[in-house]
FIKOLZA-1660 file (N, C-alpha, C; in steps of 0.1 Angstrom, whole numbers, plus 5000, padded with zeros to 4 digits):
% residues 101
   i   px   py   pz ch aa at
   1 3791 7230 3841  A  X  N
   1 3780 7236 3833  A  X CA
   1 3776 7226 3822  A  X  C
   2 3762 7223 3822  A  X  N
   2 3758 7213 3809  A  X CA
   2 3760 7219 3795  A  X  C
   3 3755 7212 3791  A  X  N
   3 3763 7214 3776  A  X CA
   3 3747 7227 3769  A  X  C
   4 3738 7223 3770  A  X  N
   4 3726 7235 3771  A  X CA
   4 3726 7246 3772  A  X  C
   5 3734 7249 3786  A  X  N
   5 3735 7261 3792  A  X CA
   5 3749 7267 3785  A  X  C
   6 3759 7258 3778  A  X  N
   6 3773 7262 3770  A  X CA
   6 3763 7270 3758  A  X  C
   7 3752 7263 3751  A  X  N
   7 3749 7264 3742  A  X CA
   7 3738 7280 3744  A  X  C
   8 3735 7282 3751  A  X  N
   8 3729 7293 3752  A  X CA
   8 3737 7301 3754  A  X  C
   9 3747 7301 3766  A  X  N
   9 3756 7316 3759  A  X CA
   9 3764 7317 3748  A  X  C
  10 3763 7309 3739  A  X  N
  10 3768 7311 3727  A  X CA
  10 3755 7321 3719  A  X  C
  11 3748 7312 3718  A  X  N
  11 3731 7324 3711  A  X CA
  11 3733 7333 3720  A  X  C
  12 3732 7335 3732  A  X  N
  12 3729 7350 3733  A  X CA
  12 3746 7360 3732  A  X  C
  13 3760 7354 3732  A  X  N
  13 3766 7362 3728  A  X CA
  13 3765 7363 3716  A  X  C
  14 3761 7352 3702  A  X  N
  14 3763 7361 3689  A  X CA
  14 3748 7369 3686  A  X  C
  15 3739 7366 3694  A  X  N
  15 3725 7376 3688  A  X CA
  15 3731 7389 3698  A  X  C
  16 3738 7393 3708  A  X  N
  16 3742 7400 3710  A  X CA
  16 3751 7408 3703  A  X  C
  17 3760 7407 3695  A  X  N
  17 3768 7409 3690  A  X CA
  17 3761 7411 3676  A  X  C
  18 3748 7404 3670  A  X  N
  18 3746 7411 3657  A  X CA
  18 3734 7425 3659  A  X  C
  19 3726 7425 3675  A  X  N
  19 3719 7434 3675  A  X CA
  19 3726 7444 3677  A  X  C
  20 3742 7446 3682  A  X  N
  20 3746 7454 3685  A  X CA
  20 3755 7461 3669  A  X  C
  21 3756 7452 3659  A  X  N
  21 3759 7455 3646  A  X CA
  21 3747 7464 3645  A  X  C
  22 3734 7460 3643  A  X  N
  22 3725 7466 3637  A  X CA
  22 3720 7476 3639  A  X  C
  23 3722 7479 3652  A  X  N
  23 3716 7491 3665  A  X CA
  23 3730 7501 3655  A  X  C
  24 3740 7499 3652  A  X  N
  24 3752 7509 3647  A  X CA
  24 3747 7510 3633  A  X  C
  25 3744 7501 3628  A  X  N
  25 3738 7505 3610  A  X CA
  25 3732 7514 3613  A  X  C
  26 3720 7516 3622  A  X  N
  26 3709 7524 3620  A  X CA
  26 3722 7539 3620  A  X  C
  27 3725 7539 3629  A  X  N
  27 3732 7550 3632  A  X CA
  27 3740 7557 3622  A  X  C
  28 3750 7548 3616  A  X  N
  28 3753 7551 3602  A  X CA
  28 3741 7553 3591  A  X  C
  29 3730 7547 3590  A  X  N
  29 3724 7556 3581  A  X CA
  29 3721 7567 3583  A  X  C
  30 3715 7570 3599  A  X  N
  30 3710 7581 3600  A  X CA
  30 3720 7593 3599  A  X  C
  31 3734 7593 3596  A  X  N
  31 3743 7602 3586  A  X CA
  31 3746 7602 3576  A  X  C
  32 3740 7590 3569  A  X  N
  32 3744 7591 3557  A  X CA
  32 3757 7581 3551  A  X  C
  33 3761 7571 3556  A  X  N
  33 3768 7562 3554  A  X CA
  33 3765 7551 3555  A  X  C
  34 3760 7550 3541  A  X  N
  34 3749 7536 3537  A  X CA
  34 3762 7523 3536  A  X  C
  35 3770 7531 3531  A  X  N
  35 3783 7517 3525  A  X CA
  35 3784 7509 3541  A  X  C
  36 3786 7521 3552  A  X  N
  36 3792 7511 3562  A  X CA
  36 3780 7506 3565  A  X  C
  37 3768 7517 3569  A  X  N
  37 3753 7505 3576  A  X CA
  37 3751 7490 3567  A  X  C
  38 3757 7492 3554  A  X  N
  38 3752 7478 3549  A  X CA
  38 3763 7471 3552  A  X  C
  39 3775 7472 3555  A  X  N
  39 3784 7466 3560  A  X CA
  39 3781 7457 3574  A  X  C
  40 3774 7469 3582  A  X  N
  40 3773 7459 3594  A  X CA
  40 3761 7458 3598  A  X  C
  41 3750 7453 3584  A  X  N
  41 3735 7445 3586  A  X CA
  41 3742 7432 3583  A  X  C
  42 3753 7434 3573  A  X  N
  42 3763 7417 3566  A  X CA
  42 3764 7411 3580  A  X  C
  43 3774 7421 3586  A  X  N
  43 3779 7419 3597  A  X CA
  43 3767 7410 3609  A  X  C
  44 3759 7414 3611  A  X  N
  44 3753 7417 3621  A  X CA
  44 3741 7400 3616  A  X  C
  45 3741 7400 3602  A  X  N
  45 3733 7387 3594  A  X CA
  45 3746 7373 3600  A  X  C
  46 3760 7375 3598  A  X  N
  46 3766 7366 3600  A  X CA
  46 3768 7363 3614  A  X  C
  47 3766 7365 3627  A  X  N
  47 3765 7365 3638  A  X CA
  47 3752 7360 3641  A  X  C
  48 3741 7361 3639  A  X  N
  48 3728 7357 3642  A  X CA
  48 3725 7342 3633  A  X  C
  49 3737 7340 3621  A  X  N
  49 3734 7326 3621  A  X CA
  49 3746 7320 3625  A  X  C
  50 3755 7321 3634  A  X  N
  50 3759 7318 3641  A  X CA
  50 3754 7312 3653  A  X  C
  51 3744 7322 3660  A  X  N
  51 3738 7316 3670  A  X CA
  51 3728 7311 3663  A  X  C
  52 3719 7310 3650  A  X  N
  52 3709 7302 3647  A  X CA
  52 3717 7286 3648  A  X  C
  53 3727 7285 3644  A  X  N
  53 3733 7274 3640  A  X CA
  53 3734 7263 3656  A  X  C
  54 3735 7275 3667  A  X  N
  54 3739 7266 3680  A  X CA
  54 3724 7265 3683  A  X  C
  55 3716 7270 3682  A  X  N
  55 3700 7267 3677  A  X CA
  55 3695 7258 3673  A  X  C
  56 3700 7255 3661  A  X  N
  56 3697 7240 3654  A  X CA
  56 3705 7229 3659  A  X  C
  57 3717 7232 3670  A  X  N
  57 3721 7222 3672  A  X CA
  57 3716 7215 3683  A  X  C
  58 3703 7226 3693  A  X  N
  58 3695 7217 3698  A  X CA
  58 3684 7214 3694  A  X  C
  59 3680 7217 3682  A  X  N
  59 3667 7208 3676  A  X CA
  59 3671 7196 3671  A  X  C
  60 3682 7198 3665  A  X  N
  60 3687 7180 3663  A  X CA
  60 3686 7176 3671  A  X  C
  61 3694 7179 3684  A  X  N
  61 3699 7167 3697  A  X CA
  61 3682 7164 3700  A  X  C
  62 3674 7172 3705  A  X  N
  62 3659 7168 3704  A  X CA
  62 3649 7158 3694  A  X  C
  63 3655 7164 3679  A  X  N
  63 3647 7156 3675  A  X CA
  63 3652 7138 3672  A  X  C
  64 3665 7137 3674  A  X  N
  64 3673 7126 3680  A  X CA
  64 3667 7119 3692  A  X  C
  65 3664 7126 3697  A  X  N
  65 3655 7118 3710  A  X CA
  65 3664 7123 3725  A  X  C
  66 3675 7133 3720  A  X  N
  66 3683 7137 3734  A  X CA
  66 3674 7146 3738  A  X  C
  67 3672 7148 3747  A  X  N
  67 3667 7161 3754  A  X CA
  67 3671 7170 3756  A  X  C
  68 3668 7184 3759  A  X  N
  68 3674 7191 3757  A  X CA
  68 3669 7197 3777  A  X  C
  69 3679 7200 3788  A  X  N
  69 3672 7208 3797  A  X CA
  69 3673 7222 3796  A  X  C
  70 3656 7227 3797  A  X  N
  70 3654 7236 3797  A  X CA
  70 3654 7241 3808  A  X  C
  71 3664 7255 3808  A  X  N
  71 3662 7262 3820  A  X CA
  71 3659 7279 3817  A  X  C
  72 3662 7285 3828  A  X  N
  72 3662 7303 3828  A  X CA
  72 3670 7306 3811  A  X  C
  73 3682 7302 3819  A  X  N
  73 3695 7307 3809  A  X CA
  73 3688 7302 3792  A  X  C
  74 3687 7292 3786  A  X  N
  74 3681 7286 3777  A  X CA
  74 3666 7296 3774  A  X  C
  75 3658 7294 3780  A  X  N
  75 3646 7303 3774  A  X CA
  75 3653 7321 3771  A  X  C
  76 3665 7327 3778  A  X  N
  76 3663 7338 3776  A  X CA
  76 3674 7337 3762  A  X  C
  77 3682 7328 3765  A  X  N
  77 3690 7328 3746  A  X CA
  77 3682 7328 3739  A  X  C
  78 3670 7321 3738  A  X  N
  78 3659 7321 3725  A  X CA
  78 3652 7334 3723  A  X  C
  79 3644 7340 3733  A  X  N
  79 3639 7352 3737  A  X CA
  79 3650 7365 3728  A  X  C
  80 3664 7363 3734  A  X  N
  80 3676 7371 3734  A  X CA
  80 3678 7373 3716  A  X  C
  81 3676 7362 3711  A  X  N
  81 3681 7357 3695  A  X CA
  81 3665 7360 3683  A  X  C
  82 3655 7356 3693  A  X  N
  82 3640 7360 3683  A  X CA
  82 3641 7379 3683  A  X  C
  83 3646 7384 3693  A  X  N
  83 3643 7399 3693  A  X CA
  83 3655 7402 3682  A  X  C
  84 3669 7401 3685  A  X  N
  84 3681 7404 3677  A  X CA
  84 3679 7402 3660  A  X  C
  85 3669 7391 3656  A  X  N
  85 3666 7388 3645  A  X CA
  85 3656 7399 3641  A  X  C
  86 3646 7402 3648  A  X  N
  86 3634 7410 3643  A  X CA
  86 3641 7426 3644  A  X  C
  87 3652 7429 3652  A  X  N
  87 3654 7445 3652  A  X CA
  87 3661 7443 3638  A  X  C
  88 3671 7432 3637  A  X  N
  88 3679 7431 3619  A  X CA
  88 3669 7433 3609  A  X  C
  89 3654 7429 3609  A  X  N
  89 3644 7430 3601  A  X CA
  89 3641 7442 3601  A  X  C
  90 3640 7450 3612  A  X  N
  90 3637 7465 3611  A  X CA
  90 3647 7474 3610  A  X  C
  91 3659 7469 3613  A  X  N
  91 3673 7478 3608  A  X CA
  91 3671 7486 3594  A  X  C
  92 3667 7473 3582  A  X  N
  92 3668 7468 3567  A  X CA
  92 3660 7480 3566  A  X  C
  93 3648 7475 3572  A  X  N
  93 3637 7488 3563  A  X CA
  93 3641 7500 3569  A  X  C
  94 3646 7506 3581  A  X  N
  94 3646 7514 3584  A  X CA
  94 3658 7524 3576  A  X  C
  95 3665 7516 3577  A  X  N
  95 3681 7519 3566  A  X CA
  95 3673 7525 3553  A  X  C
  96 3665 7516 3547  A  X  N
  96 3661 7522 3534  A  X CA
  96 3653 7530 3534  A  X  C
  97 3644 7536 3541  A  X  N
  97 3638 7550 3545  A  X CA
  97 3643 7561 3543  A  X  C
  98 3659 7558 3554  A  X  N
  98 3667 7566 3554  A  X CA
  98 3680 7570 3537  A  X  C
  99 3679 7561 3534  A  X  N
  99 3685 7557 3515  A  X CA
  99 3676 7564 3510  A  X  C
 100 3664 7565 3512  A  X  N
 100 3656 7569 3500  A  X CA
 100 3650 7581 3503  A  X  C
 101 3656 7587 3513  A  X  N
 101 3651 7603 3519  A  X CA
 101 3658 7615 3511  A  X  C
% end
């Protein structure tokens, strides 16, 4: 396995792992347990820069002049990590809807 394709299942297991944090926040707020939903938006923020980080480590190797091959696997880590980031954006507000009801 190249080192690319190493690098994408890392992004998509931690954007996996924080959408699945966030998708549970919601759930705890919508009972009423803000303490833990904000527990695991923390949660769910430190996982996503985790995979941001294996992210950046192919825009370096690129902007280095290594190339980076793009395949399947690689376009859907990115795909997999832009969506996991934007549900954490909507977790936030949705949490606080639910705080301020």
């Amino acid at each position: 396995m190249d080192q690319t394709t190493e690098i994408a299942f890392q992004i998509i297991l931690h954007a996996g792992n924080g959408k699945s944090s966030v998708m549970e926040a919601i759930q705890e707020a919508k009972i009423g347990n803000f303490n833990k939903a904000d527990q695991l938006v923390e949660e769910a923020a430190e996982e996503l820069g985790k995979a941001h980080e294996y992210q950046t480590k192919l825009l370096h190797n690129e902007a280095r002049g290594e190339g980076n091959i793009i395949n399947v696997m690689l376009i859907h880590s990115q795909d997999h990590l832009m969506t996991s980031m934007t549900m954490r954006d909507l977790a936030i507000e949705i949490i606080e809807i639910y705080r301020n009801k």
